[in-house]
C-alpha positions as CSV (number, residue, x, y, z in Angstrom):
1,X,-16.3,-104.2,34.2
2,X,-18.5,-101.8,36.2
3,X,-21.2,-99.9,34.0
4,X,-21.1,-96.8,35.9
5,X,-25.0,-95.9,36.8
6,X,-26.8,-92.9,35.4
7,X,-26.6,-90.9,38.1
8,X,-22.7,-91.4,37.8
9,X,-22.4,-89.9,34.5
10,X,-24.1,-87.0,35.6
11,X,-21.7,-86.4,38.8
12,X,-18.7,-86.7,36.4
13,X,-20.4,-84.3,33.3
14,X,-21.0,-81.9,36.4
15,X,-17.7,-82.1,37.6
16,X,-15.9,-81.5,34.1
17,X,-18.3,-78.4,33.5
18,X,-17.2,-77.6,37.2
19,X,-13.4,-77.6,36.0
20,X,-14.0,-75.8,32.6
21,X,-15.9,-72.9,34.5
22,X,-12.9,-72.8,36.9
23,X,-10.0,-73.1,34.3
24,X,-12.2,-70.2,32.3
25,X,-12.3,-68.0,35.2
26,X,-8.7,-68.4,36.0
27,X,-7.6,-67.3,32.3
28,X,-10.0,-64.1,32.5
29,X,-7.8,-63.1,35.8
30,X,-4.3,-63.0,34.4
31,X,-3.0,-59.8,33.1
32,X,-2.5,-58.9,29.4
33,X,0.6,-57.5,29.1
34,X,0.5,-56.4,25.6
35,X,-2.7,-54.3,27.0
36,X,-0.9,-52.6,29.6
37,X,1.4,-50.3,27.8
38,X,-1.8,-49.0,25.7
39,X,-4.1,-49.0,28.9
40,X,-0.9,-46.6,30.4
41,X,-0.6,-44.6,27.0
42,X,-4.8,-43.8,27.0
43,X,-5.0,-42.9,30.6
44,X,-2.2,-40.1,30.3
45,X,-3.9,-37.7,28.3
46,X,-6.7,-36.8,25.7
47,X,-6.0,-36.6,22.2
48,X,-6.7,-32.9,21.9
49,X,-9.6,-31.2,19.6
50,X,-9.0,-29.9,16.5
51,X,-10.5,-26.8,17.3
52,X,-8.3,-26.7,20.5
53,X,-5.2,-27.2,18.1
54,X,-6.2,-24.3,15.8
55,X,-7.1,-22.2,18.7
56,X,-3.4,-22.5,19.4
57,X,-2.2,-21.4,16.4
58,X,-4.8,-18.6,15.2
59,X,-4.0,-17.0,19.3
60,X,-0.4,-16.9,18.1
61,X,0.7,-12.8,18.1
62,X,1.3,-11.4,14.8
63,X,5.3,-9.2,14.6
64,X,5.3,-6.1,12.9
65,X,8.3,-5.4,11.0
66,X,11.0,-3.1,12.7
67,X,11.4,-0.4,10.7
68,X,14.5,1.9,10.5
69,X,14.9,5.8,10.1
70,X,17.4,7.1,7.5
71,X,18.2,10.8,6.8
72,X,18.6,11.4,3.4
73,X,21.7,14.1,4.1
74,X,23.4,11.3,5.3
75,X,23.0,8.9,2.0
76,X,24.8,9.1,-1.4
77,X,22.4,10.8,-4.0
78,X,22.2,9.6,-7.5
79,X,21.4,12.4,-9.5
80,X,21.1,16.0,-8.8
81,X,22.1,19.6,-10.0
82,X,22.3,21.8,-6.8
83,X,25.2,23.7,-4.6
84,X,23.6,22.9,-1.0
85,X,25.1,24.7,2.1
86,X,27.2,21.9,3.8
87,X,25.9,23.2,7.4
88,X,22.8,20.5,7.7
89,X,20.7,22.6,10.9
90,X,18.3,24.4,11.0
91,X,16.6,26.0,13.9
92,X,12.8,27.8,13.2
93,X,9.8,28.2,15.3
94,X,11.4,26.7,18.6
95,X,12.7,23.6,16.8
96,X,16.0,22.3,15.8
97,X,16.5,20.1,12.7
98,X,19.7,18.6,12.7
99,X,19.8,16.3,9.6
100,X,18.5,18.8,7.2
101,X,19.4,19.6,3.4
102,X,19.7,23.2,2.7
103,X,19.3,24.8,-0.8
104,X,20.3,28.4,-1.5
105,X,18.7,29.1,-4.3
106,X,20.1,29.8,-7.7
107,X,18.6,31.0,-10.4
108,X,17.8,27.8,-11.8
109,X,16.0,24.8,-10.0
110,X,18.4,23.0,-7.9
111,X,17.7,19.7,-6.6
112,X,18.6,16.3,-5.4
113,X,17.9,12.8,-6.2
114,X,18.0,9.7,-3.9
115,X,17.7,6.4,-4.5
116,X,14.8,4.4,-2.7
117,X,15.3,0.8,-4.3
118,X,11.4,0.0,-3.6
119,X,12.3,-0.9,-0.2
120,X,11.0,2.1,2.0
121,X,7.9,3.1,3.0
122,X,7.3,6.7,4.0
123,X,8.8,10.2,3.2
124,X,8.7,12.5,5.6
125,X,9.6,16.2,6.0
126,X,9.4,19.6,7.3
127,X,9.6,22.4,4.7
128,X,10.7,25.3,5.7
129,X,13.1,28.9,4.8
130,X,17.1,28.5,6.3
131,X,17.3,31.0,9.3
132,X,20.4,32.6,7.5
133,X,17.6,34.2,4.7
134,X,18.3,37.9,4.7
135,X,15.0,38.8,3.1
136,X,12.2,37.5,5.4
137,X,9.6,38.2,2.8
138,X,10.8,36.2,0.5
139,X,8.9,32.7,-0.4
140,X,10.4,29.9,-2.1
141,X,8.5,27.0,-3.8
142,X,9.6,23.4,-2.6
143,X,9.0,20.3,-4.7
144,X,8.9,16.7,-4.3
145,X,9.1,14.3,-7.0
146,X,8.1,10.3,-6.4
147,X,9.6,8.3,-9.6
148,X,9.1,11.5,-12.1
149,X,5.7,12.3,-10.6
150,X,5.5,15.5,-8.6
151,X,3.7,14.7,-5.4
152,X,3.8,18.0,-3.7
153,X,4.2,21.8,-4.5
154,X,4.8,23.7,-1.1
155,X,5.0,27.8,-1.4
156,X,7.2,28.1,1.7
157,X,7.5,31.6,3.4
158,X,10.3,32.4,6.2
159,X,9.0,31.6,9.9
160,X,6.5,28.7,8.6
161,X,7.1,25.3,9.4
162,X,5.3,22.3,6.8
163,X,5.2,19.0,8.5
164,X,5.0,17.0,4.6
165,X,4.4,12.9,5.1
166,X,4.2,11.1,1.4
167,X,4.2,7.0,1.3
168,X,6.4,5.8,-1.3
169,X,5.9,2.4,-1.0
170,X,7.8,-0.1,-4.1
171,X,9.0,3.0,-5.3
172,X,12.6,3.7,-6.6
173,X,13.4,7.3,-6.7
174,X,12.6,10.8,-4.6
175,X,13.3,14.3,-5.9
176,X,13.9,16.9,-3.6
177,X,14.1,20.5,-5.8
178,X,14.0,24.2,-5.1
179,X,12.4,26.6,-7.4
180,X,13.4,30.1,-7.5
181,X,10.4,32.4,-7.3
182,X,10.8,35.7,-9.7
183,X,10.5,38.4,-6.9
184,X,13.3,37.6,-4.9
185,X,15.7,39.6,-3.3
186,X,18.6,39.0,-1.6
187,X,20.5,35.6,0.2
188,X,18.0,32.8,0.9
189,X,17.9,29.2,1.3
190,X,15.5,26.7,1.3
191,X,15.7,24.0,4.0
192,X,14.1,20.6,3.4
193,X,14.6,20.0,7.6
194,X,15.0,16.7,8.9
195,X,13.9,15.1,5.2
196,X,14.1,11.3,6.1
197,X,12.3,7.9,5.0
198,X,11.0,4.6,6.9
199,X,12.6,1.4,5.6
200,X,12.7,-1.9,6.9
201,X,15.8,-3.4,9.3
């Protein structure tokens, strides 16, 4: 047998590194396929920023609640001790109240009680003498009561016009009342105009 020379073992070594170089290329030129689907998923987009996601949210705008108006002429009261005139407008100084609760007085305090259920937020009112008074020199005290507390004490003279606003926020129950003043004289009527409260739809 031939004893291959020297400088044949070094063709051959060369020519098996030649092959393993070759074979090594070839594998690092064939796609990964499990790559591709995650190469595809990272070139679509950017995970985004956490400060990018709470800009998002923080930017988002805030709803107020709708609030509703209700006249209290038009709800059941409670409570009360009063003979009120059933005609609910009042015209004075140029303006027209058309949901209005009218006392003519008696000689004890009349009033009216209405329950609020802690669910409104603001009384509002204009205080003023019924145009039907006969003596327009006559005053008349109004009073509002907030859950037995008096909030406000109005002397209210014919021709004037009070614009009252009282929050009654988680409150239950509003008193309207009419006080009879000493010096009075003839037919009158005190007119709590347009007396109304914000709730909540």
């Amino acid at each position: 047998m031939h004893e291959p020379s020297p400088l044949e073992r070094a063709s051959w070594v060369a020519g098996i590194v030649a092959a393993a170089i070759a074979l090594l290329a070839l594998l690092q030129n064939i796609p990964d396929e499990r790559a591709g689907p995650r190469s595809a998923v990272a070139s679509s987009g950017s995970t985004p920023e956490p400060s990018q996601v709470t800009s998002s949210i923080t930017s988002a705008p805030t709803q107020t609640p709708r609030e509703v108006t209700k006249y209290l002429v038009d709800e059941d009261y409670v409570a009360g001790q009063a003979y009120w005139d059933d005609n609910r407008v009042v015209e004075m100084g140029g303006r027209t109240f058309a949901h209005s609760i009218i006392f003519p007085i008696q000689d004890t305090p009349t009033w009216l009680e209405y329950n609020l259920q802690g669910r409104c937020t603001t009384f509002d009112v204009t205080l003023t003498m019924s145009d039907r008074t006969s003596d327009i020199s006559n005053t008349a005290l109004a009073e509002i009561w907030v859950d037995g507390v008096l909030r406000k004490s109005v002397n209210v003279s014919f021709g004037s016009l009070e614009d009252v606003s009282i929050s009654v926020v988680g409150t239950s129950r509003i008193r309207l009342a009419s006080v009879r003043n000493k010096d009075l004289t003839g037919r009158y009527a005190l007119a709590f105009a347009d007396a109304r409260v914000s709730c909540p739809a």
